[in-house]
LUMSE-891145 format. One line per field, with one value per residue (C-alpha): chain; residue number from 1; x, y, z. Coordinates in nm, 3 decimals. Layout:
N
chain: c(A,...) .
n: c(NUM,...) .
east: c(X,...) .
north: c(Y,...) .
up: c(Z,...) .
END
This chain:
514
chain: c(A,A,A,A,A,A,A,A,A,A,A,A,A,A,A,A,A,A,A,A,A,A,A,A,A,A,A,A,A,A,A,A,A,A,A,A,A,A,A,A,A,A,A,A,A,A,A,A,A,A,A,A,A,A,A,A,A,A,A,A,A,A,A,A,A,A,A,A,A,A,A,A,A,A,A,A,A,A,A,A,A,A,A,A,A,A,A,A,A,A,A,A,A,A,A,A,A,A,A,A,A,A,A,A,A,A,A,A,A,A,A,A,A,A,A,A,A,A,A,A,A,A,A,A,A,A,A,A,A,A,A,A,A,A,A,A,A,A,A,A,A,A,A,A,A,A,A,A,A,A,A,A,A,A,A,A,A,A,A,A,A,A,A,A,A,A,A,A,A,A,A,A,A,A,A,A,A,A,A,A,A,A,A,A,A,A,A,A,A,A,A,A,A,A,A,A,A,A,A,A,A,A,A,A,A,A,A,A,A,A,A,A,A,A,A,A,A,A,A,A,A,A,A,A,A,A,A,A,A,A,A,A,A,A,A,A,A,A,A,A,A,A,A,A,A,A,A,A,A,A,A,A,A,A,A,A,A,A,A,A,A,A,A,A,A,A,A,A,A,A,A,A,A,A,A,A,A,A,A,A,A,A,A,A,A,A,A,A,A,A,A,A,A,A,A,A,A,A,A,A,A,A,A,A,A,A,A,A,A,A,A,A,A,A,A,A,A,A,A,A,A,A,A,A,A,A,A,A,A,A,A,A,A,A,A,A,A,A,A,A,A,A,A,A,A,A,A,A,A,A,A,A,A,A,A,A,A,A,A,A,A,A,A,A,A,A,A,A,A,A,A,A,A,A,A,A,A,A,A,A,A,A,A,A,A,A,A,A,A,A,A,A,A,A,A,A,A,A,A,A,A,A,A,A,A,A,A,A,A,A,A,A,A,A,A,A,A,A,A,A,A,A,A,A,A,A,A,A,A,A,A,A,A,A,A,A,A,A,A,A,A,A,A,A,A,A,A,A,A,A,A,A,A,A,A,A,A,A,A,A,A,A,A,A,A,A,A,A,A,A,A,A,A,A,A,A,A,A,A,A,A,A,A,A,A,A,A,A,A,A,A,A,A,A,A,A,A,A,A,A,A,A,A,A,A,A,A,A,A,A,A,A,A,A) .
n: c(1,2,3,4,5,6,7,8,9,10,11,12,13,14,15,16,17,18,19,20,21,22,23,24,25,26,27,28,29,30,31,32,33,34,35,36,37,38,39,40,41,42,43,44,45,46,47,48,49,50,51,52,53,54,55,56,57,58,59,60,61,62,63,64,65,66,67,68,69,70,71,72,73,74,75,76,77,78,79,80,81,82,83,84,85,86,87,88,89,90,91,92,93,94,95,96,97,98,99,100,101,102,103,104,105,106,107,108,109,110,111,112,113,114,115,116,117,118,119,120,121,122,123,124,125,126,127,128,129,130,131,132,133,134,135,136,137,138,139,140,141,142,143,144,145,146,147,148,149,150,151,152,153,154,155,156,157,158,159,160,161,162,163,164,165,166,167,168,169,170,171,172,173,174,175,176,177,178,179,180,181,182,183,184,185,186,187,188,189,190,191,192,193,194,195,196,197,198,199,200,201,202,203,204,205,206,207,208,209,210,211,212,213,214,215,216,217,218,219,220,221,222,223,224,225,226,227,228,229,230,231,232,233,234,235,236,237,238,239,240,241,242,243,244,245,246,247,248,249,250,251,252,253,254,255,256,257,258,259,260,261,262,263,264,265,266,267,268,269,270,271,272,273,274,275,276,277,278,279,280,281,282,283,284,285,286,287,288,289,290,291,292,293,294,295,296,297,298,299,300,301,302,303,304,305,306,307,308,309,310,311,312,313,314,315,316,317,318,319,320,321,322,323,324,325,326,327,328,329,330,331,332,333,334,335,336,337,338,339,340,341,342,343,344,345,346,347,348,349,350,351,352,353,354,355,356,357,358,359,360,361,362,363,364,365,366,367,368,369,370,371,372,373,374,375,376,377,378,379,380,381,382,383,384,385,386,387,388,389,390,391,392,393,394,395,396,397,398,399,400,401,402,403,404,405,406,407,408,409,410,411,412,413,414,415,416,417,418,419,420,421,422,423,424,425,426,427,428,429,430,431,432,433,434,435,436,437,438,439,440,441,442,443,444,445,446,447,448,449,450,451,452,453,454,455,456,457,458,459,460,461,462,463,464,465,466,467,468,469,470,471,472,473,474,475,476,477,478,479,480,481,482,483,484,485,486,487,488,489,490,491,492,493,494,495,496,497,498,499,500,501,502,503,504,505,506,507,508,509,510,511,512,513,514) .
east: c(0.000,0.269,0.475,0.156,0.102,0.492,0.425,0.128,0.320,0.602,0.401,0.202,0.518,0.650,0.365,0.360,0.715,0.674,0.357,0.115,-0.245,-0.233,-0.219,-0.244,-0.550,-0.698,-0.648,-0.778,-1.109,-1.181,-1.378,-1.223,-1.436,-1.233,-0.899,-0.891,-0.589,-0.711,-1.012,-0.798,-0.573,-0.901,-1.114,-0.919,-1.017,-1.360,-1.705,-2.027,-2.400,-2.487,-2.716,-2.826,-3.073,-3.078,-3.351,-3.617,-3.863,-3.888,-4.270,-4.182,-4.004,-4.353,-4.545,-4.865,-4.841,-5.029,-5.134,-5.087,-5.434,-5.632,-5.991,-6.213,-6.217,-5.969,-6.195,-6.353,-6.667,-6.854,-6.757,-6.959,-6.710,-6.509,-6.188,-5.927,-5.822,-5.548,-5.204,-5.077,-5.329,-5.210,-4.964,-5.175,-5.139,-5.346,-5.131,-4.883,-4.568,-4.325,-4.559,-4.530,-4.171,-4.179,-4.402,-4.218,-3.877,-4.063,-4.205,-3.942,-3.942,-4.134,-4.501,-4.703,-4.587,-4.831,-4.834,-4.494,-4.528,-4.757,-4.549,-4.281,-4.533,-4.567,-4.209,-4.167,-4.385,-4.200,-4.501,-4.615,-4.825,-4.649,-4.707,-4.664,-4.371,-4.069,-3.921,-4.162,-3.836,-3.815,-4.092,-3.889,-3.581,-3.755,-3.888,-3.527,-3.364,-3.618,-3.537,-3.156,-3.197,-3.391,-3.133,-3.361,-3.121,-3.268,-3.601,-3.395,-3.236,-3.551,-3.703,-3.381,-3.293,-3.623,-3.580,-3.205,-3.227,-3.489,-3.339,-2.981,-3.124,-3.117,-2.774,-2.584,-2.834,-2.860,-2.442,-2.457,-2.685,-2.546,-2.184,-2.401,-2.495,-2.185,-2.352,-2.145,-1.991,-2.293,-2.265,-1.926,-1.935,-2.136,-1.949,-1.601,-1.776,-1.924,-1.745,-2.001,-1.929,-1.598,-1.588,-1.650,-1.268,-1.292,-1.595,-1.411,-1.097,-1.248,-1.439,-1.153,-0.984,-1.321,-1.305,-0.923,-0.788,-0.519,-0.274,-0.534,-0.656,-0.319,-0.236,-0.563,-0.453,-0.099,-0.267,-0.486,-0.210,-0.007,-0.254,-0.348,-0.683,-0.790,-0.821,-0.574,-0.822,-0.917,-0.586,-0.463,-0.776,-0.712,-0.348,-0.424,-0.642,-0.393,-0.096,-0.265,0.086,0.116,-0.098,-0.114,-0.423,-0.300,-0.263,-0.648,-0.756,-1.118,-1.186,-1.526,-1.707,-1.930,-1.836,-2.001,-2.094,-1.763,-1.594,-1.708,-1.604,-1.251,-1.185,-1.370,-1.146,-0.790,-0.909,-1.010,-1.249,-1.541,-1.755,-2.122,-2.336,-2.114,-2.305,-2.613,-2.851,-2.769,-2.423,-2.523,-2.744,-2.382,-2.264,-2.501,-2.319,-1.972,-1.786,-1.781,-1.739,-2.074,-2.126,-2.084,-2.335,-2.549,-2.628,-2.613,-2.915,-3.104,-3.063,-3.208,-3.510,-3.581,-3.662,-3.857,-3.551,-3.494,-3.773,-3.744,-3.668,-3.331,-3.238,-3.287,-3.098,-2.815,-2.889,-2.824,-2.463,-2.364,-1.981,-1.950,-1.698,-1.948,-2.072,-2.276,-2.613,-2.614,-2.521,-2.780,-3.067,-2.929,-2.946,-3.291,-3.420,-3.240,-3.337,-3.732,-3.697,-3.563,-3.853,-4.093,-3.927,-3.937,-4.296,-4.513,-4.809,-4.550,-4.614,-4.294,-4.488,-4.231,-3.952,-4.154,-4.169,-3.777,-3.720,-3.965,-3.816,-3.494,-3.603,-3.702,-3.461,-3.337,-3.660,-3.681,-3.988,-4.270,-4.164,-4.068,-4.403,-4.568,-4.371,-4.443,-4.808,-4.924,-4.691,-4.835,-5.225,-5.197,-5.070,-5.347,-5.597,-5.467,-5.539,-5.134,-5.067,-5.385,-5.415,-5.057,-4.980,-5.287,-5.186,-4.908,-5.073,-5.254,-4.921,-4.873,-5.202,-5.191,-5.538,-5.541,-5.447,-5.656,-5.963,-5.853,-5.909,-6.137,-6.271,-6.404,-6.504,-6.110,-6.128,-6.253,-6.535,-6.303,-6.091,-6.422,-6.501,-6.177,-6.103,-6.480,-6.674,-6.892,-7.115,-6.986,-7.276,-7.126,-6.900,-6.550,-6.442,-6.108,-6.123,-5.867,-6.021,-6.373,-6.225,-6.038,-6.382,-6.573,-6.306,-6.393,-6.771,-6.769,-6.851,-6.819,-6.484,-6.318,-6.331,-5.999,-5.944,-6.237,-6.118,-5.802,-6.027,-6.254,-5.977,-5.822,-5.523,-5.484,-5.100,-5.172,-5.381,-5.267,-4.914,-4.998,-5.243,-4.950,-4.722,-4.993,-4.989,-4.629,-4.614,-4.469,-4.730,-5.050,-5.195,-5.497,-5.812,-5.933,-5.610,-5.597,-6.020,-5.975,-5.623,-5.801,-6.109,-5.951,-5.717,-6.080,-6.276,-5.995,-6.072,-5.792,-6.048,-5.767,-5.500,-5.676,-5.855,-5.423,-5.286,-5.585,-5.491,-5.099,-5.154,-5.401,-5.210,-4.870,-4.999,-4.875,-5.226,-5.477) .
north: c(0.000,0.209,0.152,0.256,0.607,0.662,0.557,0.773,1.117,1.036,1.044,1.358,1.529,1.426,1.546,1.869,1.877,1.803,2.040,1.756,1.853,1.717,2.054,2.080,2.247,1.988,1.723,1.908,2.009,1.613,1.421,1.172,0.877,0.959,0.885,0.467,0.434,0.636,0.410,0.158,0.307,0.482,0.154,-0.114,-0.434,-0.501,-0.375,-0.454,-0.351,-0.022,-0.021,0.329,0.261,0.559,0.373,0.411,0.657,0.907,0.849,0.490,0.636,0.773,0.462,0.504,0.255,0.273,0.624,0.816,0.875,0.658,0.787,0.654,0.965,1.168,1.437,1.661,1.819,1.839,1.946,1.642,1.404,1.376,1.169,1.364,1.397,1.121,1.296,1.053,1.243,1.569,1.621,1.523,1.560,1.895,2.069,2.259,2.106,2.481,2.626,2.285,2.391,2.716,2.719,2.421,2.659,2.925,2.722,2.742,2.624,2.979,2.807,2.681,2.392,2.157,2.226,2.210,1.820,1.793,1.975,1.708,1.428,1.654,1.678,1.275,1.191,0.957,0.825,1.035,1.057,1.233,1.520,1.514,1.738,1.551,1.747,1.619,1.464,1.846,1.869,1.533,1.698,2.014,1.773,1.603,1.981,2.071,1.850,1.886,2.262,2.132,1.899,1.605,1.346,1.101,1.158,1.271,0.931,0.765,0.927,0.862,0.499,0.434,0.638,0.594,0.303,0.402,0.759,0.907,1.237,1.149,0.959,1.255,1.357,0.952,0.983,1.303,1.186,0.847,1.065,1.286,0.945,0.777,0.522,0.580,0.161,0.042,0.417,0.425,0.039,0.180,0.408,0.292,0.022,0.183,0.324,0.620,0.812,0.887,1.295,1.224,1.191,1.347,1.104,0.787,0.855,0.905,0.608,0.387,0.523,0.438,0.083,0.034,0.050,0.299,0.186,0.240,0.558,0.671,0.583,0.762,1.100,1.092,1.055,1.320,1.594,1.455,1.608,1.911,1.799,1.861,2.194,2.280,2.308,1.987,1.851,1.994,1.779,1.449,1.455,1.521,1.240,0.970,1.151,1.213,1.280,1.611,1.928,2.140,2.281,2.590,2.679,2.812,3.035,3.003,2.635,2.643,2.854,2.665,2.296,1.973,1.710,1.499,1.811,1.749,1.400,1.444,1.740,1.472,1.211,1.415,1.606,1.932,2.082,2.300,2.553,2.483,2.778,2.870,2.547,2.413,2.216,1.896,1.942,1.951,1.615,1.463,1.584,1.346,1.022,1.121,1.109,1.510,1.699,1.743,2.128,2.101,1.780,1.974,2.236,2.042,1.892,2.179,2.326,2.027,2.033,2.373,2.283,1.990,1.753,1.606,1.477,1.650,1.305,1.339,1.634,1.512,1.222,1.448,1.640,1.373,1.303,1.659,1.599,1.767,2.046,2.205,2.536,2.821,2.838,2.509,2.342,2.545,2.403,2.058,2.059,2.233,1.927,1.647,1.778,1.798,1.431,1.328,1.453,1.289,0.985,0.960,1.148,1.150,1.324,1.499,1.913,1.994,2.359,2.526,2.319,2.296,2.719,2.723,2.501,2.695,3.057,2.913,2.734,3.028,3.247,2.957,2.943,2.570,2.676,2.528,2.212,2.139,2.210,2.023,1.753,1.736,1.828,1.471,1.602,1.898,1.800,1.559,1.881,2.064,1.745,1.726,2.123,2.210,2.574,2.506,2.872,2.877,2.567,2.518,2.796,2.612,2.320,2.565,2.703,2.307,2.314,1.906,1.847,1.492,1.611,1.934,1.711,1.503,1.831,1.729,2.082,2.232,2.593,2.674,2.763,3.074,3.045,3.090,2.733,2.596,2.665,2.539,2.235,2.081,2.270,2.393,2.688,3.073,3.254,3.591,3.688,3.735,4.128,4.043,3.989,3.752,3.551,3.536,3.459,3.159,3.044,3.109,2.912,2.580,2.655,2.654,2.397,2.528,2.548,2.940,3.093,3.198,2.832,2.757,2.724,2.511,2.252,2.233,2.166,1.913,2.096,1.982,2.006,2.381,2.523,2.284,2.455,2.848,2.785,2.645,2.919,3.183,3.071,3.158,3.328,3.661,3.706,3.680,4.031,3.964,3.811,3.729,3.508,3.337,3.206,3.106,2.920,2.779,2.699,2.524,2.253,2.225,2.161,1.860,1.720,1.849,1.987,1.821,2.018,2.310,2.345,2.291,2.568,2.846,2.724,2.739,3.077,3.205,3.073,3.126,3.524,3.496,3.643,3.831) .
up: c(0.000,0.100,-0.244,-0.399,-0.266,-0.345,-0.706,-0.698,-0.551,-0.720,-1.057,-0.994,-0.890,-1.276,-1.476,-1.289,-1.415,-1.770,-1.775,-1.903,-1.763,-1.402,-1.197,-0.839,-0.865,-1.104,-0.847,-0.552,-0.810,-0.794,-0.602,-0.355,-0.490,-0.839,-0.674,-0.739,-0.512,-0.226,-0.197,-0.123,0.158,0.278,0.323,0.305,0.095,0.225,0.039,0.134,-0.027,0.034,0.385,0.311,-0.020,-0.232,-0.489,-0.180,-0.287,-0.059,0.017,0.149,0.491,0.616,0.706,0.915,1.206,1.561,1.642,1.959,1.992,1.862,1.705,1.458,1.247,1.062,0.979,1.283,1.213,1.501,1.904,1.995,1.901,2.261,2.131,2.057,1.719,1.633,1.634,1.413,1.092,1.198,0.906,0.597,0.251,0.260,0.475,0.374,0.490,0.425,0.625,0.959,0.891,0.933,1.252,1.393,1.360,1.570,1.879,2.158,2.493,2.604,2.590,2.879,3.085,2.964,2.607,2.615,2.672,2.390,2.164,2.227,2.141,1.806,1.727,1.833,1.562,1.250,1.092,0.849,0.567,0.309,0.090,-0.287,-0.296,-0.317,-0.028,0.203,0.417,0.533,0.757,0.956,0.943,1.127,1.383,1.464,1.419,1.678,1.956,1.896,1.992,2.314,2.367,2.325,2.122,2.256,2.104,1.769,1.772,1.806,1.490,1.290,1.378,1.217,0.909,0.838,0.629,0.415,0.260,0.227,0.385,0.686,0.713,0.829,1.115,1.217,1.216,1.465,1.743,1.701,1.842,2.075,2.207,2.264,2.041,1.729,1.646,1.442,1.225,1.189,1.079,0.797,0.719,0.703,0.445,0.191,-0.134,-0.208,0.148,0.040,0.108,0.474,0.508,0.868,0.972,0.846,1.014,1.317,1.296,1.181,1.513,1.725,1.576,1.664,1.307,1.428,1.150,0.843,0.993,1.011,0.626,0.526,0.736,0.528,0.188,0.248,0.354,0.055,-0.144,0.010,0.024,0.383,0.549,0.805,1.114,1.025,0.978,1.325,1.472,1.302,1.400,1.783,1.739,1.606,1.767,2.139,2.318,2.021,2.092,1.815,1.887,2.022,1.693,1.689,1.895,1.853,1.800,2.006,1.737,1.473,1.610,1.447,1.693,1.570,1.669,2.027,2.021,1.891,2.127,2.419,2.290,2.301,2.655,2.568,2.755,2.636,2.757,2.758,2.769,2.433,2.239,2.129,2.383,2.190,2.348,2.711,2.655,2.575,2.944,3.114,2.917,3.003,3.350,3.399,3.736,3.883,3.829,3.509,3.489,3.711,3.512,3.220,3.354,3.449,3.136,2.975,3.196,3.131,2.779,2.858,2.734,3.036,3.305,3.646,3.812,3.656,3.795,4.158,4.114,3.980,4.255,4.552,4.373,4.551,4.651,4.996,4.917,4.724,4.744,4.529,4.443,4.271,4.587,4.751,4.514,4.556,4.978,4.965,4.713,4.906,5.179,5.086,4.972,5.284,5.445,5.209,5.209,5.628,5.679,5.388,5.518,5.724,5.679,5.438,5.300,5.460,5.241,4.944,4.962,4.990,4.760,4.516,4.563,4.501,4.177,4.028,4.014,3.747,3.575,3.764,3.953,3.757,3.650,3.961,4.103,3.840,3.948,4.283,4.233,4.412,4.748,4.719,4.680,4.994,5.230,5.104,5.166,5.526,5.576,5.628,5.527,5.252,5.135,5.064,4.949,4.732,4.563,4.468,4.346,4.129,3.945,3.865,3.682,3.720,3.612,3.763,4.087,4.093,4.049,4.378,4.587,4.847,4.911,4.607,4.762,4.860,4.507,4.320,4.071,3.790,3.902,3.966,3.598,3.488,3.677,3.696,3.441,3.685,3.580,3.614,3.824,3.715,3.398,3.502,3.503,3.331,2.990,2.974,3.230,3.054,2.730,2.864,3.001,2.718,2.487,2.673,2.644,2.267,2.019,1.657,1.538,1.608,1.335,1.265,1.221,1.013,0.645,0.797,0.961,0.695,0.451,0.719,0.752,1.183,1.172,1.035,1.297,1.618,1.496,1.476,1.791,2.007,1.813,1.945,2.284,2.376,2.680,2.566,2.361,2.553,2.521,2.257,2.481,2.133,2.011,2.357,2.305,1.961,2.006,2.344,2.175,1.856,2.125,2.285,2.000,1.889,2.145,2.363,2.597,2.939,2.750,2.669,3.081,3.186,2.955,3.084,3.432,3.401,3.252,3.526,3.788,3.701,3.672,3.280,3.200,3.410) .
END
């Protein structure tokens, strides 16, 4: 092999010599799969079939199996049919998928609590029907570029493991969470196979390190600086990777900027360390697989949970790993929680308002508060049940707005009308005087379709108006009692009417509207 790249260089050197056609800059113009010989130093002897079928038509990937919620309609026409419409026919051929794409792009983590959670059963979606444009693949691709910028690779890998095999498309997203999962070996076995992947020279060097070819990878890094083929960032990178006792790196100055998630791995594999509030969510999700000093897993986590990533379990576990020399405000948050669940654990029906409220105050100043009151909203219903600090602590329960938990309450009239209304339907005696407040009671009273969502219902779009109705309800934009009855009214008239009754109460409660 060796004899042959001499040959080769040796060769090039003479016709640049003699002038016949073989420039420098010819060479680097063409593609790697047109240089025979480095095929064979790049891959070695083996070939196997392509695993990534390009002849799949794209319309084969989107399958319609099980749906999330089942109903025996696609089409909603009237309020009186209770089931909720089937998540699974939300994205039909009607829509319009630039537009799912578009809204999708614009949804952040700055929604209510609850829909929050159903936005992630959205985005987790990988049946679909298709739409006639070929480019249909682009509505998935916002779905998995979604979650990455919540940090949710697991859910991302989910959705691609399924797809991977079916379209080319999706190969290089499948490839990056597979990294950002520390589950790269079946990827990079793909990769280091297969002729027509040839311009990934970065991705199959790695990989022939992560599979212990060493000496190939090696070869592969020589032939490409003998052609000047490889940029010099990227060189630098590769040769810290084979050559781990050489740093070169100081050679950049800003090597954090713009990083690909092999990026992270090499610098993860050669010891650099990174700072994480410069990168992407996806990043921080990595954090939680490797052995990292618990502030910076900490915060990893609570990062993660702020966008709904990550469940608030997680972070208490996390949490109760606390080394004792710690200190700060993270430390803080972790003695208040293990503290709390040391409580619980001993005394259930023990009276812990008092740690619940310190635990809450400090929460928020991290924007922790409500999910973690959501999550305890069980805790915090029993306390109320057994009359300890009610007033205070059922106003807590309220900021959960845990449906299932606010119907447990064993004394209805500690409520106002208006949570009445909201939690058990019961019947307002008097119109509220807030606008806001009446409109979010009318919304769950109507059964005709709002009409700013008419023509999209009757034309079946669902992905459409669920979309710009979740888009509408962002929490910085709540000013418009008319937006907030119709977007209200439409996830009620699905058949979201649990959903809808959470979202008014998380928004009453939580003082985000009044």
């Amino acid at each position: 092999m060796q004899i042959k790249l001499f040959i080769c260089l040796c060769s090039l050197s003479m016709f640049n010599i003699i002038g016949i056609g073989f420039s420098e800059t010819k060479l680097k113009e063409q593609p790697l799969s047109a240089i025979e010989w480095l095929t064979d130093i790049y891959l070695g002897d083996e070939v196997v079939p392509n695993l990534i079928n390009p002849s799949i038509d794209v319309d084969s990937a989107f399958s319609t199996t099980q749906p999330i919620n089942p109903s025996t309609s696609t089409k909603v026409t009237s309020r009186a049919k209770k089931k909720p419409l089937d998540l699974s026919k939300i994205f039909l051929k009607k829509s319009s998928f630039e537009n799912l794409t578009m809204m999708i792009s614009q949804i952040d983590n700055d929604i209510p609590l609850p829909l929050l959670s159903f936005f992630y059963k959205i985005l987790s979606i990988k049946d679909i029907e298709t739409f006639e444009d070929e480019n249909s693949h682009q509505l998935l691709n916002a779905q998995v570029e979604k979650l990455l910028n919540f940090g949710a690779v697991d859910k991302a890998k989910f959705i691609l493991d399924a797809e991977r095999g079916n379209n080319n498309y999706f190969f290089d997203r499948w490839f990056n969470v597979n990294l950002l999962s520390y589950t790269e070996q079946e990827p990079c076995k793909s990769l280091t196979l297969e002729h027509y992947q040839l311009s990934k020279y970065k991705e199959k060097i790695f990989c022939l390190t992560t599979l212990k070819n060493i000496k190939r990878a090696k070869l592969s890094l020589t032939a490409l600086e003998a052609l000047e083929i490889i940029p010099l960032r990227d060189e630098i990178l590769l040769y810290n990777l084979l050559h781990p006792n050489i740093n070169l790196l100081s050679s950049f100055e800003d090597l954090e900027s713009n990083i690909t998630p092999l990026d992270y791995r090499i610098y993860k594999k050669i010891g650099r360390n990174l700072s994480l509030n410069k990168l992407p969510k996806m990043y921080q999700y990595s954090t939680l697989l490797e052995e990292s000093d618990w502030k910076v897993k900490t915060s990893a986590t609570e990062a993660l949970v702020k966008t709904g990533a990550v469940k608030f379990e997680k972070l208490i576990s996390t949490y109760l790993e606390i080394p004792d020399e710690a200190t700060g405000d993270l430390s803080k948050r972790a003695w208040l929680t293990i503290n709390l669940e040391k409580k619980l654990k001993a005394m259930p029906t023990s009276n812990t308002s008092k740690e619940f409220t310190q635990l809450f105050r400090e929460l928020k100043k991290t924007g922790l508060e409500s999910v973690a009151i959501r999550h305890y909203s069980h805790e915090l219903l029993d306390l109320v049940n057994n009359q300890q600090n009610s007033r205070t602590v059922l106003n807590l329960l309220l900021k959960s707005a845990d449906l299932i938990s606010l119907r447990k309450l064993k004394n209805k009239k500690k409520l106002t009308p208006i949570y009445q209304n909201l939690i058990f339907d019961t019947a307002l005696k008097r119109k509220p005087n807030s606008k806001i407040t009446s409109a979010l009671s009318m919304a769950l009273q109507e059964k005709s379709v709002p009409l700013a969502y008419k023509d999209m219902i009757e034309e079946e779009k669902y992905g459409d108006a669920l979309l710009r109705s979740i888009l509408l309800l962002k929490t910085t934009n709540l000013t418009d009692p008319k937006n907030l009855k119709e977007s209200i009214g439409l996830l009620n008239f699905l058949g979201f009417d649990d959903l809808a009754r959470e979202t008014s109460i998380y928004l009453l409660a939580n003082k985000v509207v009044k």
